[in-house]
N, CA, C and O of each residue as an XYZ file, in Angstrom:
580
protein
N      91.444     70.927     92.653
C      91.244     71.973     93.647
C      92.388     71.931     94.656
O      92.883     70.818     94.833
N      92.898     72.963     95.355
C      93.674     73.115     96.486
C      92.815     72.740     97.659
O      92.204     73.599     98.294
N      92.760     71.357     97.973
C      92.259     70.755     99.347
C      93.339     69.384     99.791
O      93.982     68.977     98.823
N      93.490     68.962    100.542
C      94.138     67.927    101.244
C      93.370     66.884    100.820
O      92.160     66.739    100.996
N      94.111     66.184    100.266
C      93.226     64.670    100.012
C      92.887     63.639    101.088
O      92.165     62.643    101.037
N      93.632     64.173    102.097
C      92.901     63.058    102.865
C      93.658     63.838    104.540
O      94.862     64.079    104.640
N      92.850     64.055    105.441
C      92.793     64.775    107.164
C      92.683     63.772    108.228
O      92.316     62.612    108.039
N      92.948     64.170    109.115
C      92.727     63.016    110.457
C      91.123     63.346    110.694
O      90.462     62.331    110.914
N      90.475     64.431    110.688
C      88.999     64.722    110.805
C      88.410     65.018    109.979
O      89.210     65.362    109.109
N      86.954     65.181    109.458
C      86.689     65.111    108.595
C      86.065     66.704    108.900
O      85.868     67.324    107.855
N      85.827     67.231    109.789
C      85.252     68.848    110.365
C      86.286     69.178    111.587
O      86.815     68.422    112.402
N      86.389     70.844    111.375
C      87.527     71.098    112.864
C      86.475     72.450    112.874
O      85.608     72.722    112.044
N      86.803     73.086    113.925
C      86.640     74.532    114.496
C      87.183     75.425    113.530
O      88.343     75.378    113.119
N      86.052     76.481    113.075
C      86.806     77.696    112.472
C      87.700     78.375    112.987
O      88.292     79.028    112.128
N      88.235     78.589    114.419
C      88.869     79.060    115.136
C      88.142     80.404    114.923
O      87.083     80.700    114.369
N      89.546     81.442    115.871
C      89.149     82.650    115.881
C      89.874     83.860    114.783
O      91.087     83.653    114.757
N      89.565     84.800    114.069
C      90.042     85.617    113.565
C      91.077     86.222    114.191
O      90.808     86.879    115.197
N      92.721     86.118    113.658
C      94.030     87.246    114.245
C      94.228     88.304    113.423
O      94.096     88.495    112.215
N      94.593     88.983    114.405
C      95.081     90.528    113.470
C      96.451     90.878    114.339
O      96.975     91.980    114.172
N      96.903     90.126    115.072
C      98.396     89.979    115.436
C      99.589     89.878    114.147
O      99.911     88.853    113.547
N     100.203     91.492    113.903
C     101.044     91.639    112.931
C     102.579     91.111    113.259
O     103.205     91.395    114.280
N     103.028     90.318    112.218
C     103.949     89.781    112.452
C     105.284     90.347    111.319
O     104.819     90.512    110.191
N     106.511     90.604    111.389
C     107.151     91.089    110.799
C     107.852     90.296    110.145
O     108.405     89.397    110.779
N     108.050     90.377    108.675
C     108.793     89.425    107.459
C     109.792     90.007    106.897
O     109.477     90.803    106.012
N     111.291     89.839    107.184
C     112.346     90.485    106.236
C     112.301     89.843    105.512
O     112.019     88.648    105.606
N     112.743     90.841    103.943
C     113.039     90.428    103.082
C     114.281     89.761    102.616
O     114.598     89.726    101.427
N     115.017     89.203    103.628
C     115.978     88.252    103.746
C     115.474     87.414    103.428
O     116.221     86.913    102.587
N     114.186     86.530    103.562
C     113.810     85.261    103.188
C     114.195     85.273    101.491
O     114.871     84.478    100.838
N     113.400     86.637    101.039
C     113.542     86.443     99.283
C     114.971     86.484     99.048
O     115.561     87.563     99.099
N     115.598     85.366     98.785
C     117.426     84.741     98.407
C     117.237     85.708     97.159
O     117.681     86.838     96.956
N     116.187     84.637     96.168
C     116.412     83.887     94.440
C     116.099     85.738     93.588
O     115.112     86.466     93.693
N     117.172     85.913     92.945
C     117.045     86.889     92.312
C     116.297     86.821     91.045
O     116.655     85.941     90.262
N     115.460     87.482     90.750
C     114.959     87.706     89.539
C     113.591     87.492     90.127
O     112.734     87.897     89.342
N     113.117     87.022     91.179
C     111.533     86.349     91.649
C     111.000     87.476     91.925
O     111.445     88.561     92.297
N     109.591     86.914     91.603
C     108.375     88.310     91.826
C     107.636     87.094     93.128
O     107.235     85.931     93.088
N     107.742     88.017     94.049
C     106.593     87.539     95.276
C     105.388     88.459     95.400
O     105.367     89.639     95.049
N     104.179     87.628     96.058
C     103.311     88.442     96.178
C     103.033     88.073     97.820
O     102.838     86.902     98.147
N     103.030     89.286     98.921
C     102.995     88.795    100.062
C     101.715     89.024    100.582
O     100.860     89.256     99.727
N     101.348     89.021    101.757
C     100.083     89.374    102.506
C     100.255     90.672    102.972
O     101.401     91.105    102.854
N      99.601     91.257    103.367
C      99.444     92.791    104.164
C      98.698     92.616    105.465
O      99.180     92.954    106.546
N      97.595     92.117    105.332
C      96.525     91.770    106.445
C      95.717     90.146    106.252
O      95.290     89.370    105.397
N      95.887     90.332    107.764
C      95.089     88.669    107.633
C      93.948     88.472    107.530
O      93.193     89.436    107.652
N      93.523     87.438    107.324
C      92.247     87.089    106.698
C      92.324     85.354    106.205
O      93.260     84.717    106.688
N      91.075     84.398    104.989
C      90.764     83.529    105.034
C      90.970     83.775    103.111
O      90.646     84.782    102.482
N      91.411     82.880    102.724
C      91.935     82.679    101.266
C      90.787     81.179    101.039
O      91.109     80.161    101.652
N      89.886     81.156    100.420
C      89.367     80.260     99.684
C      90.566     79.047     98.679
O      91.746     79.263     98.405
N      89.826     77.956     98.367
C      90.145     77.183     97.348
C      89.770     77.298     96.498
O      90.175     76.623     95.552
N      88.684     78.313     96.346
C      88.411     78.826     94.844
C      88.778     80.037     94.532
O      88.346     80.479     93.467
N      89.789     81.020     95.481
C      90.715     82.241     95.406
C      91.390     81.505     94.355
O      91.325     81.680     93.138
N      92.323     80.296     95.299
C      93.564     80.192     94.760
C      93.443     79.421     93.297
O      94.314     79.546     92.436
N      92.215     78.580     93.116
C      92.511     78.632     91.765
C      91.580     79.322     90.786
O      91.230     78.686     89.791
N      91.134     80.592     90.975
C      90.941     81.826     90.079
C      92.164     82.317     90.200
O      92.468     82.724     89.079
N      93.159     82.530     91.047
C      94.154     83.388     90.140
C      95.298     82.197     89.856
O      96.219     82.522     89.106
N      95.302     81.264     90.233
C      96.102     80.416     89.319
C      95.594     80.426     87.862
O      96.568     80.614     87.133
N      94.410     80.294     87.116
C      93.903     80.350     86.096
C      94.442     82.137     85.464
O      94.800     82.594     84.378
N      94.250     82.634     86.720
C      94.635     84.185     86.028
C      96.050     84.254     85.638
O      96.369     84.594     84.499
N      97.161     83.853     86.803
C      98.201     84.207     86.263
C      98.812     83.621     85.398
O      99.601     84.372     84.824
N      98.810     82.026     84.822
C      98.695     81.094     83.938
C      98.086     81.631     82.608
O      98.392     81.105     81.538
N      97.349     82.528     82.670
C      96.843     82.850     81.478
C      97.755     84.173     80.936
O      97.813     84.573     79.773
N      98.301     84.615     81.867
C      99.201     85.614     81.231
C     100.759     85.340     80.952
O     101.425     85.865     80.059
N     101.205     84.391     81.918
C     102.672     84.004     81.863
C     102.372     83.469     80.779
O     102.646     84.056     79.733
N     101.810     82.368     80.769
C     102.232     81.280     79.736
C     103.199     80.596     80.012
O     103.515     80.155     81.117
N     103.913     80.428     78.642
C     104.921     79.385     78.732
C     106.222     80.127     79.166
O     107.323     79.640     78.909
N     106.134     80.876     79.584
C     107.173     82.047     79.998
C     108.055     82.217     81.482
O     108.917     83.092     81.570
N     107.881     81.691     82.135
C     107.692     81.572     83.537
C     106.996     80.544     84.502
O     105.894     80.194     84.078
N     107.378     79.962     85.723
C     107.011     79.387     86.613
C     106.276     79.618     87.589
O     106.980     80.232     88.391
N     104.956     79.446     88.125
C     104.318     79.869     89.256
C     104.538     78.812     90.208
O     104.775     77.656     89.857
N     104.470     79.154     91.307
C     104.151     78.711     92.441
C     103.816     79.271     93.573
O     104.350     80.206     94.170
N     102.554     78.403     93.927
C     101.774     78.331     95.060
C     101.697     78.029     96.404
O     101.126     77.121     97.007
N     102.517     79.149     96.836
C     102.275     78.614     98.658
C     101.683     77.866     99.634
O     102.263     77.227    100.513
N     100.246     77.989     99.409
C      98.817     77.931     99.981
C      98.588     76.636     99.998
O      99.294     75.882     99.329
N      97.758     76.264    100.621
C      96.867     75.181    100.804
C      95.954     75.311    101.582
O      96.346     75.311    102.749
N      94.539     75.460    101.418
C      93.507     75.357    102.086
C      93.099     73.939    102.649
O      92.758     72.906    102.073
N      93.254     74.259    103.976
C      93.435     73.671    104.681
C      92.368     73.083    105.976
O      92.386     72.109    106.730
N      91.706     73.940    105.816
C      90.482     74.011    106.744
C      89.422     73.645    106.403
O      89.009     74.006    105.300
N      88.719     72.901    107.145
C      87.038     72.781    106.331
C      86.107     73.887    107.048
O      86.084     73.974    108.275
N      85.311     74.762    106.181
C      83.969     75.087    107.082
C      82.860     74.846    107.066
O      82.362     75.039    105.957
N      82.050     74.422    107.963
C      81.034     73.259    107.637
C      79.446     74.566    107.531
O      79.345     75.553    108.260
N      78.647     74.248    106.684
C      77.719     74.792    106.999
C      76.145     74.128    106.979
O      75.869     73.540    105.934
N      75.267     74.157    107.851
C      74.327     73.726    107.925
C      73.170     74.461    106.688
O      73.349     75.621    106.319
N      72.385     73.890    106.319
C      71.421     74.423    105.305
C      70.456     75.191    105.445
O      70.424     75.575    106.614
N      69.667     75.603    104.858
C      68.854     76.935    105.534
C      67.809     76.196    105.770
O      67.931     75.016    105.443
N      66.492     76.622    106.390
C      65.337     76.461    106.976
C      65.047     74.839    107.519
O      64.094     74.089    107.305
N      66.612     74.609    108.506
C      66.980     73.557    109.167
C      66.770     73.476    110.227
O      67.908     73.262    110.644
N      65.997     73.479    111.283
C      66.085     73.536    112.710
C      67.531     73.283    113.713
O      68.511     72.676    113.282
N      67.481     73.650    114.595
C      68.535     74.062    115.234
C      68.472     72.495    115.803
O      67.417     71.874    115.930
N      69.904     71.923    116.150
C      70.314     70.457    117.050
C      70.599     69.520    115.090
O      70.365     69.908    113.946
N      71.193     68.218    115.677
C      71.387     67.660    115.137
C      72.681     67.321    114.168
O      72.851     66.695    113.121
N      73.646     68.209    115.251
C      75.099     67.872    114.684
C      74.862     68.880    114.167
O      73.810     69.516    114.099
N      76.710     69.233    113.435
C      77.008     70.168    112.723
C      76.832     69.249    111.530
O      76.630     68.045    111.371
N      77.061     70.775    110.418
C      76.737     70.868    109.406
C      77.685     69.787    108.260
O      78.666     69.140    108.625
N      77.274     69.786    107.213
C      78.223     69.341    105.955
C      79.200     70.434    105.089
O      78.954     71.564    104.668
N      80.491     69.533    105.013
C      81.384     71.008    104.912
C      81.069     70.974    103.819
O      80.794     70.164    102.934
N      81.212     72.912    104.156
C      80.783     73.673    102.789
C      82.209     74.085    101.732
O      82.376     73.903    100.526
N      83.100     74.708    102.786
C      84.285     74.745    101.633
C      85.210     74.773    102.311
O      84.964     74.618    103.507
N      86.865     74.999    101.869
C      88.102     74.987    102.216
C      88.499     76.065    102.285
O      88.232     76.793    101.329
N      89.243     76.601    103.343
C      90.176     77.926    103.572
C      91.496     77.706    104.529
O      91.629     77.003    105.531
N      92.599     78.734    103.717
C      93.715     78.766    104.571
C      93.592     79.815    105.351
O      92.609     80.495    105.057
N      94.279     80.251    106.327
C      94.464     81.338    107.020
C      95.389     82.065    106.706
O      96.394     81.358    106.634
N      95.656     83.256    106.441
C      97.155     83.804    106.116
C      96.778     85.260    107.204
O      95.896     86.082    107.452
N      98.648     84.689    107.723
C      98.576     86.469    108.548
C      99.409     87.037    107.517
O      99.766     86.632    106.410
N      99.682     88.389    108.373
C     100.611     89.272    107.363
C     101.856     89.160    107.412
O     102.541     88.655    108.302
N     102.266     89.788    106.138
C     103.957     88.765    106.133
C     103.969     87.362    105.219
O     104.920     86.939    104.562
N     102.660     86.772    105.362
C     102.906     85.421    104.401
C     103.196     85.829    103.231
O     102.831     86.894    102.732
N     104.112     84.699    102.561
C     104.498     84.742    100.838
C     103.243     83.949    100.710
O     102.889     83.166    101.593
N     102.347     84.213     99.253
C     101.496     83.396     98.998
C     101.690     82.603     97.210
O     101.230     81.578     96.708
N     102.572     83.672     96.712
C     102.622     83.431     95.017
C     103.998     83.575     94.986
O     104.600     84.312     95.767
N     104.671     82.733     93.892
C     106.312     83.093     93.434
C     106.407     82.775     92.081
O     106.161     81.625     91.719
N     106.749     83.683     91.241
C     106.567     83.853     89.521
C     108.326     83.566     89.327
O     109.020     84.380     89.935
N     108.824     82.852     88.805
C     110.327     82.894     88.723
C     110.010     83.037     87.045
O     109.130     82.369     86.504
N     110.684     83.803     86.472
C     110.227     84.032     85.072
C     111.514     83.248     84.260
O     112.498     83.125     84.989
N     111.652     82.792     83.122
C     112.444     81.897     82.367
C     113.581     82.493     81.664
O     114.667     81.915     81.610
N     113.278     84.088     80.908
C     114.292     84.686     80.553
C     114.546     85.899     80.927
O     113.386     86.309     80.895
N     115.323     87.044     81.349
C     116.041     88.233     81.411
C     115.315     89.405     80.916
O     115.562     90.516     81.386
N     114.177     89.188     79.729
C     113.672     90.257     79.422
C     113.164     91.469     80.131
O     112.798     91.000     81.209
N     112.945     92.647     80.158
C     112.287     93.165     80.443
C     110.746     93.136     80.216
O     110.022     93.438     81.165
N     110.068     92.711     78.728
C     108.851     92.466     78.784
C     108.133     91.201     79.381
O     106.908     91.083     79.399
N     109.281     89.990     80.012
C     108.985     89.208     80.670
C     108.490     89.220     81.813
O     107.491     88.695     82.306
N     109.702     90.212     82.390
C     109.328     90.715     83.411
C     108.222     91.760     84.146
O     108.167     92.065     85.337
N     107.348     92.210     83.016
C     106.364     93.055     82.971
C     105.224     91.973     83.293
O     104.263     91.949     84.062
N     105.744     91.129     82.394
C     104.598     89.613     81.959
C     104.018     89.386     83.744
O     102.862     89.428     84.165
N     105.136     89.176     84.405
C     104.818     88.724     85.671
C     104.428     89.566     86.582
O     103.661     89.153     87.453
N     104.974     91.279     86.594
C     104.049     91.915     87.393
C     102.400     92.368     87.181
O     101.515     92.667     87.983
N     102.460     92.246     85.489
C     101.047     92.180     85.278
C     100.180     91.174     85.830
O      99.045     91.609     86.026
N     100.361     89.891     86.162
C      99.736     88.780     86.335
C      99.593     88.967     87.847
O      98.533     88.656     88.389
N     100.608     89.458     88.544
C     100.137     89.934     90.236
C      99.390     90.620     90.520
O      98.569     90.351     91.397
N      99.423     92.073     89.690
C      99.020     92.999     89.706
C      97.191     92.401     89.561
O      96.189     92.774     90.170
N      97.323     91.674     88.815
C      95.492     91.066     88.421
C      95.213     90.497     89.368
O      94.115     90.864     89.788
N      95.794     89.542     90.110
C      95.067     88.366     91.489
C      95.155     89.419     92.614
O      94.532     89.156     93.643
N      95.841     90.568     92.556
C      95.779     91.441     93.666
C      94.044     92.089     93.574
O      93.735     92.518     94.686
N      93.305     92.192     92.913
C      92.110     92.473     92.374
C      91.163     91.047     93.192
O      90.272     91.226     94.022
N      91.457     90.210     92.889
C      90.553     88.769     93.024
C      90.881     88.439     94.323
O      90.102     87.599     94.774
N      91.988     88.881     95.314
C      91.904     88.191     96.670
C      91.442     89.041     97.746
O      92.210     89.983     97.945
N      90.516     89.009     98.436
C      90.363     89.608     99.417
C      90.605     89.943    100.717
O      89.802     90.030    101.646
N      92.352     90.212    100.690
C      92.767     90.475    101.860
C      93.895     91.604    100.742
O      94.024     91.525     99.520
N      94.606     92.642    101.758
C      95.773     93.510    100.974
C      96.721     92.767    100.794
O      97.006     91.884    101.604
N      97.496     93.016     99.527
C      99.207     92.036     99.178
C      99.528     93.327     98.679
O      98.998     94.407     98.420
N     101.214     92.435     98.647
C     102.046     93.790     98.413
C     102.862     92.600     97.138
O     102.996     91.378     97.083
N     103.262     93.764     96.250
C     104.014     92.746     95.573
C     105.509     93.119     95.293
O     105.906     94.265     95.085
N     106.265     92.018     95.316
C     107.976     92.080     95.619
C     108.727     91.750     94.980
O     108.525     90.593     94.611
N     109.974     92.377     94.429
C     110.075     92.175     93.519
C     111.680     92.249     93.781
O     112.221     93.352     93.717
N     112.455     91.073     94.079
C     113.895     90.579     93.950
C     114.920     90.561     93.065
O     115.071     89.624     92.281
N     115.992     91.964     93.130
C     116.576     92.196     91.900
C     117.947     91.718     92.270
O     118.431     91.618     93.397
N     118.585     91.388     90.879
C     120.213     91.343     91.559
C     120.835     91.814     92.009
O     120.147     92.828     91.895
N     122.048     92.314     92.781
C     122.532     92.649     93.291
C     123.957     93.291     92.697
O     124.756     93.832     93.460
């Protein structure tokens, strides 16, 4: 799973939800030929987002191409159990989430050969986790020059 193996705490604060838009040139994307998939709006990415579409896009590249994963969920959120009375400490964490504002890179497909159907290979595979995450991405696509 995408979790930290080991934190200074074992529970933190969910904090608060941002919607403070932040602006990303596409100067960062150097590496020609890379397919990025960025954020649009912020929001909370699970550890079981990121590996449903790791399983997704893995299943379409194949041996064809390189993924990599930005992310790391990072956060614990703890939840108490139902028909629990109120007091008695917080809860036992329930799961892991990163935060992403907009502008984050979250996926990078560097594909292995020149093809054009390779290169299909990899926008298809974005095009699918864009379906499974629940925040908007945009996907980017770094040509030579």
């Amino acid at each position: 799973m995408f979790i930290p193996k080991k934190t200074k705490y074992k529970k933190q604060q969910k904090g608060r939800c941002f919607k403070k838009i932040t602006q990303n040139n596409l100067s960062v994307y150097k590496k020609s030929g890379t397919l990025y998939l960025k954020a649009m709006s912020a929001g909370r990415i699970t550890s079981k987002h990121l590996l449903t579409c790791r399983q997704a896009i893995n299943k379409i590249i194949k041996k064809h191409g390189f993924l990599r994963i930005m992310l790391l969920a990072d956060t614990p959120i703890s939840k108490k159990p139902t028909e629990i009375r109120m007091g008695k400490g917080k809860g036992a964490v329930n799961l892991w989430v990163c935060r992403v504002k907009p502008g984050t890179t979250m996926f990078k497909i560097k594909m292995k050969k020149k093809k054009k159907k390779k290169k299909n290979k990899g926008i298809d595979a974005l095009q699918r986790i864009q379906n499974k995450l629940p925040i908007d991405t945009k996907i980017i696509r770094r040509l030579k020059k």
